[in-house]
BAVEXKE-766810 format. One line per 2 residues: number of its first residue (from 1); their letters; for each residue z, x, y of N, C-alpha, C. Coordinates in nm, 3 decimals, padded with zeros to 5 digits. Layout:
% BAVEXKE-766810
NUM) A) Z:X:Y:Z:X:Y:Z:X:Y  ...
//
This chain:
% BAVEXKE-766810
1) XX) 00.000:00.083:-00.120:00.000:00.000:00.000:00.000:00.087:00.126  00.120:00.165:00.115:00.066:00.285:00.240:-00.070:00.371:00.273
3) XX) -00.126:00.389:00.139:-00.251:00.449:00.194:-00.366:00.329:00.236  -00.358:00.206:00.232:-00.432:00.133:00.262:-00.378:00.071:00.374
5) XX) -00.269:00.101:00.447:-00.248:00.068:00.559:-00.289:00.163:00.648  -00.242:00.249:00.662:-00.355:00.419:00.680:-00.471:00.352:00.694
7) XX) -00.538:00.352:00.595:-00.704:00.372:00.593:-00.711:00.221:00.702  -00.670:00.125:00.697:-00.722:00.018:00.780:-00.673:00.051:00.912
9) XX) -00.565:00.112:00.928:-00.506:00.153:01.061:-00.628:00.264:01.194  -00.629:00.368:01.091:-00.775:00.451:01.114:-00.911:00.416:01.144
11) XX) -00.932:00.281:01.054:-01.073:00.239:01.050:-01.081:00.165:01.205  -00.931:00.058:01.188:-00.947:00.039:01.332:-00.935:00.097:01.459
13) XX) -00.880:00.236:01.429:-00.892:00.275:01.555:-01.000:00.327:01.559  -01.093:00.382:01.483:-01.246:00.414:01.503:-01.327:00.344:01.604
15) XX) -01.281:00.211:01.517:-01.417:00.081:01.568:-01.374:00.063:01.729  -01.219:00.128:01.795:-01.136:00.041:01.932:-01.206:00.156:02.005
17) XX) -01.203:00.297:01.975:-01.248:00.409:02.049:-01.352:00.391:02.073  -01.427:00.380:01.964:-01.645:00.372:01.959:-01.670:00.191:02.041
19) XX) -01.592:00.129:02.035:-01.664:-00.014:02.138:-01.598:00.053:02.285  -01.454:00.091:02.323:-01.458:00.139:02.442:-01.561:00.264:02.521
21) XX) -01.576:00.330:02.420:-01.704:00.451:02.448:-01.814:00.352:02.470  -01.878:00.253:02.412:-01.950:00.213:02.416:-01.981:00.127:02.542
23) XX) -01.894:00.050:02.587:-01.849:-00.037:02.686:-01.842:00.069:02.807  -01.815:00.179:02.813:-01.841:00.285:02.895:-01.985:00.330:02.923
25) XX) -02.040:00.398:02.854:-02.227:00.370:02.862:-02.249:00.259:02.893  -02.204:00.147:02.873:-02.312:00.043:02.927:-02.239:-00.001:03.037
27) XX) -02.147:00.062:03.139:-02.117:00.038:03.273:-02.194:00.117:03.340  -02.184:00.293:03.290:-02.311:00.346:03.343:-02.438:00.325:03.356
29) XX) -02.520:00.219:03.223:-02.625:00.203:03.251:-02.629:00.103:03.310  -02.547:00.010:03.370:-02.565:-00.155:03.433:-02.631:-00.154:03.516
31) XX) -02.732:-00.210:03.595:-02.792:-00.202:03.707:-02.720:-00.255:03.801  -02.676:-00.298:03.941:-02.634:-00.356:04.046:-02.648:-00.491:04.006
33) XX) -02.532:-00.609:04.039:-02.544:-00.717:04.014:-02.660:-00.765:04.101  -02.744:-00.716:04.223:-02.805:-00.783:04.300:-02.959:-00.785:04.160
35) XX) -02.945:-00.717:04.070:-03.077:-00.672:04.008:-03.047:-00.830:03.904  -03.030:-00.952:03.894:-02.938:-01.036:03.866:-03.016:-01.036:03.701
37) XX) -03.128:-01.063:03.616:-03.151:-01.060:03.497:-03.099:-00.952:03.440  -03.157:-00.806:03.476:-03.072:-00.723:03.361:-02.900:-00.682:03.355
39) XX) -02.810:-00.741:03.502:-02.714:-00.736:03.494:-02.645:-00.815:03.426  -02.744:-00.963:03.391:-02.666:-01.037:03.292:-02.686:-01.018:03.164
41) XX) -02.767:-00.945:03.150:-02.832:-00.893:03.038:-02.678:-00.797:02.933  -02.684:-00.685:03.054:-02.577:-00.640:03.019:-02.427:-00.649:03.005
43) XX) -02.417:-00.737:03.080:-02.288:-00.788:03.076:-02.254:-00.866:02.968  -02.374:-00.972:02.943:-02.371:-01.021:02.786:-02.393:-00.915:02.670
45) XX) -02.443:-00.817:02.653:-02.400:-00.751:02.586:-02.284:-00.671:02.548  -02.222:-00.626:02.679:-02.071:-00.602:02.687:-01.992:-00.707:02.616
47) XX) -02.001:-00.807:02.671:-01.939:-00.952:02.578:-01.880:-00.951:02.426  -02.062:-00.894:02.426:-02.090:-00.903:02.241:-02.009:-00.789:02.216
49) XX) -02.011:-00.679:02.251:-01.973:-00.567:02.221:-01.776:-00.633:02.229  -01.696:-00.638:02.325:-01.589:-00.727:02.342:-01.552:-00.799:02.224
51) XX) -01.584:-00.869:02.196:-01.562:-00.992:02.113:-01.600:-00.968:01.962  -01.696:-00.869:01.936:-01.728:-00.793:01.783:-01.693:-00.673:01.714
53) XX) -01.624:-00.611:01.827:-01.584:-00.496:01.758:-01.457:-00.467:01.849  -01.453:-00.436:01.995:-01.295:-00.419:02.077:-01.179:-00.493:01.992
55) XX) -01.184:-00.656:02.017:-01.101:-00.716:01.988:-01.066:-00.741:01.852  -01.169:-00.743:01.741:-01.125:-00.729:01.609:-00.999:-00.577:01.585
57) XX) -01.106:-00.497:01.616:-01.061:-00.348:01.581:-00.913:-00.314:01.653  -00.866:-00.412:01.762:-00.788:-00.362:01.817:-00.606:-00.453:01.786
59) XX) -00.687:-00.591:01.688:-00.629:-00.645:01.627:-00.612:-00.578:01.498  -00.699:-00.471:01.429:-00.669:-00.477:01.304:-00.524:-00.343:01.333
61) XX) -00.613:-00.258:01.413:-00.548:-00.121:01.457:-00.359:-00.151:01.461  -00.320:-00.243:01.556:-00.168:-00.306:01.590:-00.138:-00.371:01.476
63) XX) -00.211:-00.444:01.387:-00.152:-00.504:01.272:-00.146:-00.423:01.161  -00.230:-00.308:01.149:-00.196:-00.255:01.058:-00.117:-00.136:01.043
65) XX) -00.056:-00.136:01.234:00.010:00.004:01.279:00.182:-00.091:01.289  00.171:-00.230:01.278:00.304:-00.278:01.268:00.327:-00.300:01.129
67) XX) 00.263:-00.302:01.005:00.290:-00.346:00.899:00.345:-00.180:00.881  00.275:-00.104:00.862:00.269:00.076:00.824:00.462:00.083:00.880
69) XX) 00.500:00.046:01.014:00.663:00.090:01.067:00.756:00.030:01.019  00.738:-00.087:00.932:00.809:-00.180:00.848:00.845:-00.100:00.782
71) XX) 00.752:00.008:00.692:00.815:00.093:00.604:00.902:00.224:00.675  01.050:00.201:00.567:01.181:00.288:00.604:01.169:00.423:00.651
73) XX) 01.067:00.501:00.596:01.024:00.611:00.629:00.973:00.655:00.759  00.931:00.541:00.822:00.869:00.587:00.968:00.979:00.556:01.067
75) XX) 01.127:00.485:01.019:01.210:00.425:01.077:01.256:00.538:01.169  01.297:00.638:01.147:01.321:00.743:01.217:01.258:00.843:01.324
77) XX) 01.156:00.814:01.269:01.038:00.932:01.325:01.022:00.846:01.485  01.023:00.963:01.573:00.979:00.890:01.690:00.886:00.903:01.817
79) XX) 00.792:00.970:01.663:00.647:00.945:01.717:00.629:00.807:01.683  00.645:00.744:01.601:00.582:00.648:01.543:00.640:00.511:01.651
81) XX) 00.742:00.504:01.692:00.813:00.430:01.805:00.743:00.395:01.921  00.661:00.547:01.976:00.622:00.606:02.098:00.487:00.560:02.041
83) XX) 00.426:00.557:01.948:00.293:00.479:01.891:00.308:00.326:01.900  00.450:00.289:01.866:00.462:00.134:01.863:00.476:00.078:02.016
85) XX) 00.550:00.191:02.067:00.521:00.093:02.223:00.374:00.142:02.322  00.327:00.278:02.278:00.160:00.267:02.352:00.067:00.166:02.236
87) XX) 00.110:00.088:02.121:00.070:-00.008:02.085:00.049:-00.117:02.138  00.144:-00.154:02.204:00.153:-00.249:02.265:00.108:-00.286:02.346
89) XX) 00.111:-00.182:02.476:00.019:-00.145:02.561:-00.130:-00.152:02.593  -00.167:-00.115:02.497:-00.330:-00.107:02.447:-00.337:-00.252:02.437
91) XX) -00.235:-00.330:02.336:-00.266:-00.466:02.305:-00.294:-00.575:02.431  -00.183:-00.530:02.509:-00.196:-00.633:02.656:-00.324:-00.583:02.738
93) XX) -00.280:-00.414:02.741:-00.418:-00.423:02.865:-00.519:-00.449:02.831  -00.523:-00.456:02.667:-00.687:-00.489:02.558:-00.727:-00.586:02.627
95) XX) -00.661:-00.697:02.632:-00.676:-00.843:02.670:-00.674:-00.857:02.834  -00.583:-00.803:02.892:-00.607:-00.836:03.044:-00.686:-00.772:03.125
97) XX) -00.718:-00.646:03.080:-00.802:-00.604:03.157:-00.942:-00.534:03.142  -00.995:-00.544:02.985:-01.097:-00.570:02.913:-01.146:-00.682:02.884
99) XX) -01.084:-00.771:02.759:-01.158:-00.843:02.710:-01.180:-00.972:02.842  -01.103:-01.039:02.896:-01.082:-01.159:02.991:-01.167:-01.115:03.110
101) XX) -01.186:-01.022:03.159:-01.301:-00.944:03.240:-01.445:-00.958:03.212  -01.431:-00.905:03.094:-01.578:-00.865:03.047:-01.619:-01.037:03.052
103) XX) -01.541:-01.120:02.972:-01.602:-01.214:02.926:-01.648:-01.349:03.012  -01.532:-01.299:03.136:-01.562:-01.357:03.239:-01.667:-01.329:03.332
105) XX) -01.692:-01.198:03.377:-01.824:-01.180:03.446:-01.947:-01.216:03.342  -01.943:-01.198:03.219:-02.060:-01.222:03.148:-02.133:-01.370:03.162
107) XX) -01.983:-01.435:03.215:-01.963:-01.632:03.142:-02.059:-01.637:03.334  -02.024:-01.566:03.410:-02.042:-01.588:03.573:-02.250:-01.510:03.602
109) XX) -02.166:-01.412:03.544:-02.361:-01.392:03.557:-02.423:-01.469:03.482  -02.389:-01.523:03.390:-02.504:-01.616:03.312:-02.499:-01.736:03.412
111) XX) -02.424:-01.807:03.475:-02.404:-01.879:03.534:-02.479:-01.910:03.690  -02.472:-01.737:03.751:-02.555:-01.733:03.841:-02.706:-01.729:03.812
113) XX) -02.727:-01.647:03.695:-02.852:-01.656:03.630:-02.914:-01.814:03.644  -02.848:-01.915:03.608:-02.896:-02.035:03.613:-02.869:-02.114:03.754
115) XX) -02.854:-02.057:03.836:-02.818:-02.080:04.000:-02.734:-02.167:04.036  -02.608:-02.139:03.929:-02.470:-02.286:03.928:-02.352:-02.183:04.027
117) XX) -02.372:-02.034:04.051:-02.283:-01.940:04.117:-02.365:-01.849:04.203  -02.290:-01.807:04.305:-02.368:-01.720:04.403:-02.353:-01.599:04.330
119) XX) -02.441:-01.528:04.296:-02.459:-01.383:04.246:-02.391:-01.330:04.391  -02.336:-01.307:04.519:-02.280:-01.243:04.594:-02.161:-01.195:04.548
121) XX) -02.082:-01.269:04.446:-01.966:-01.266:04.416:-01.945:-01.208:04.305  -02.066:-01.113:04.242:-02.084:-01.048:04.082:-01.996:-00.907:04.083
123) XX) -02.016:-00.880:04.014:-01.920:-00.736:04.021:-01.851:-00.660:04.107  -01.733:-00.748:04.140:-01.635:-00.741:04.191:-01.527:-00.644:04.168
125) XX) -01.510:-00.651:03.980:-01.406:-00.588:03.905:-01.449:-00.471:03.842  -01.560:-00.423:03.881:-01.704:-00.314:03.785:-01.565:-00.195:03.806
127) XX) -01.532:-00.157:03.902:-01.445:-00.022:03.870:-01.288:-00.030:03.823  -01.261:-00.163:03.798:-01.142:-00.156:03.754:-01.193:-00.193:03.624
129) XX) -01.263:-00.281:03.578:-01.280:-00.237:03.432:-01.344:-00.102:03.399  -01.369:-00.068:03.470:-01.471:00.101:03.409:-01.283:00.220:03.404
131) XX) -01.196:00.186:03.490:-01.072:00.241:03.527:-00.986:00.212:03.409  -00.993:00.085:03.382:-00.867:00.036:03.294:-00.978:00.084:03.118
133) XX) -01.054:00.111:03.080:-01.148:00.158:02.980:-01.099:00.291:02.981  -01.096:00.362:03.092:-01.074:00.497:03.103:-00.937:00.553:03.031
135) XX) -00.810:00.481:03.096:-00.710:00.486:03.069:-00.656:00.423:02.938  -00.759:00.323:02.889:-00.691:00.273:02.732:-00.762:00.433:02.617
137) XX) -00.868:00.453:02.732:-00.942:00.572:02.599:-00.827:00.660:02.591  -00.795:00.688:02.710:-00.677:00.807:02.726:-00.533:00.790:02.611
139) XX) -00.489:00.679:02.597:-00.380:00.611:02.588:-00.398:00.625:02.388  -00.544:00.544:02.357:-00.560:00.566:02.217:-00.572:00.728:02.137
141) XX) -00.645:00.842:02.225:-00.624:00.930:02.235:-00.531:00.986:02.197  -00.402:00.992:02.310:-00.297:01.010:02.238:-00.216:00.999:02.142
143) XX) -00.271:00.872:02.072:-00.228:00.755:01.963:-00.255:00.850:01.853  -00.384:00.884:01.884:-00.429:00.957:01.740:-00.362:01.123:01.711
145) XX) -00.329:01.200:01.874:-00.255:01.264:01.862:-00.141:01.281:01.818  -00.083:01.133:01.808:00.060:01.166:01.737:00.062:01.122:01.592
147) XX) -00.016:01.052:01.590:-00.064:01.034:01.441:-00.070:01.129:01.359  -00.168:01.221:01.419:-00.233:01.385:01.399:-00.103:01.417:01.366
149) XX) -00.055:01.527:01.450:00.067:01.611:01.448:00.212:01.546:01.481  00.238:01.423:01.467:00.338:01.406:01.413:00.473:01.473:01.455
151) XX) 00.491:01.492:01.625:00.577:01.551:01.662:00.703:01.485:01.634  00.818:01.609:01.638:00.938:01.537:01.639:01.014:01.525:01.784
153) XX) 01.003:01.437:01.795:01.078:01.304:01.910:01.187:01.291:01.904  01.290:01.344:01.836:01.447:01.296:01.771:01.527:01.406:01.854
155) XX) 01.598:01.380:01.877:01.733:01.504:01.856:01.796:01.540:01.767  01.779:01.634:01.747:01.832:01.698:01.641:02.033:01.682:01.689
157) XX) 02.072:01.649:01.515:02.167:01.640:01.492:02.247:01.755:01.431  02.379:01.835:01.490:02.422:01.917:01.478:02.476:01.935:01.326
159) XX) 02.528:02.034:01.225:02.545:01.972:01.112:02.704:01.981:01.124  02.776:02.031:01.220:02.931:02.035:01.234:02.938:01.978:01.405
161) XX) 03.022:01.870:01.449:03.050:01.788:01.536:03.148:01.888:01.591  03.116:01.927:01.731:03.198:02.031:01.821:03.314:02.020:01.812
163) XX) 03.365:01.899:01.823:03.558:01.886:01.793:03.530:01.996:01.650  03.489:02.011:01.598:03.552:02.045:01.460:03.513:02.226:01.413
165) XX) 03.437:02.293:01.553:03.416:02.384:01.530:03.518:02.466:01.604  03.551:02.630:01.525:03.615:02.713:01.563:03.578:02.722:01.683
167) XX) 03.701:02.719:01.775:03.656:02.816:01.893:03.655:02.996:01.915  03.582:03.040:01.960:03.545:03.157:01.987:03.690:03.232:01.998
169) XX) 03.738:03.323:01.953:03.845:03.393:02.008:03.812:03.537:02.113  03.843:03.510:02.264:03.796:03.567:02.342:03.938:03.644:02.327
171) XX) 04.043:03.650:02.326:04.135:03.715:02.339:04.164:03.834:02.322  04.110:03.873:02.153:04.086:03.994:02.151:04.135:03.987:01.967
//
């Protein structure tokens, strides 16, 4: 069961890194909302990209990185803690400032596309989602870094409690 929480844990973070990389190229390639077909173009593809691979992968990644801390063994370790709360993290800003973005300018350019919204009002949020992408890459990054090497986070516990050690005889 542990190595298949592993392997699904991994797989999802593959798929969360490679749609945010991805979602990154296609901010660079977006044209200006004034260019109004291929910006909706892309933005619906961002969407797709959002909704098929971000949000699965980033659901599987937290569910299979909260089932994995259940087990006693990681209870201590506190990398794995420091993974559970930039877990979390990833999870909210996944949603507030990726997915609800994306899916909203996509839902608005299609919208202006059909002349129900003023395209004046299109990409508004283009650098805070390109910002908040930046910083979840950063954030998963690290994720995998502690995954990786597995630092120890703890304090070390003395094996004799100071009340109980000799004191030094300075006297002579």
């Amino acid at each position: 069961m542990r190595r298949l929480l592993k392997f699904l844990h991994t797989m999802g973070a593959i798929g969360l890194m490679g749609a945010m990389a991805s979602l990154l190229v296609l901010f660079s390639l977006a044209p200006p909302p004034t260019s109004l077909a291929g910006y909706a173009l892309i933005r619906h593809a961002m969407a797709g990209i959002a909704n098929w691979i971000f949000l699965p992968s980033l659901a599987l990644t937290l569910l299979a990185g909260l089932l994995a801390i259940a087990n006693r063994a990681f209870h201590n370790a506190g990398w794995a803690w420091v993974k559970l709360a930039t877990g979390i993290v990833m999870f909210e800003w996944g949603f507030v400032g990726v997915q609800g973005p994306i899916e909203q300018e996509a839902r608005r350019s299609a919208d202006a596309l059909a002349g129900l919204v003023d395209p004046v009002t299109l990409g508004d949020a283009l650098d805070a989602e390109r910002n908040t992408l930046w910083v979840l890459l950063a954030v998963a990054t690290a994720n995998v870094v502690l995954g990786v090497w597995r630092p120890r986070l703890t304090r070390r516990v003395l094996a004799t409690p100071p009340a109980d050690r000799a004191a030094p005889d300075v006297l002579g």
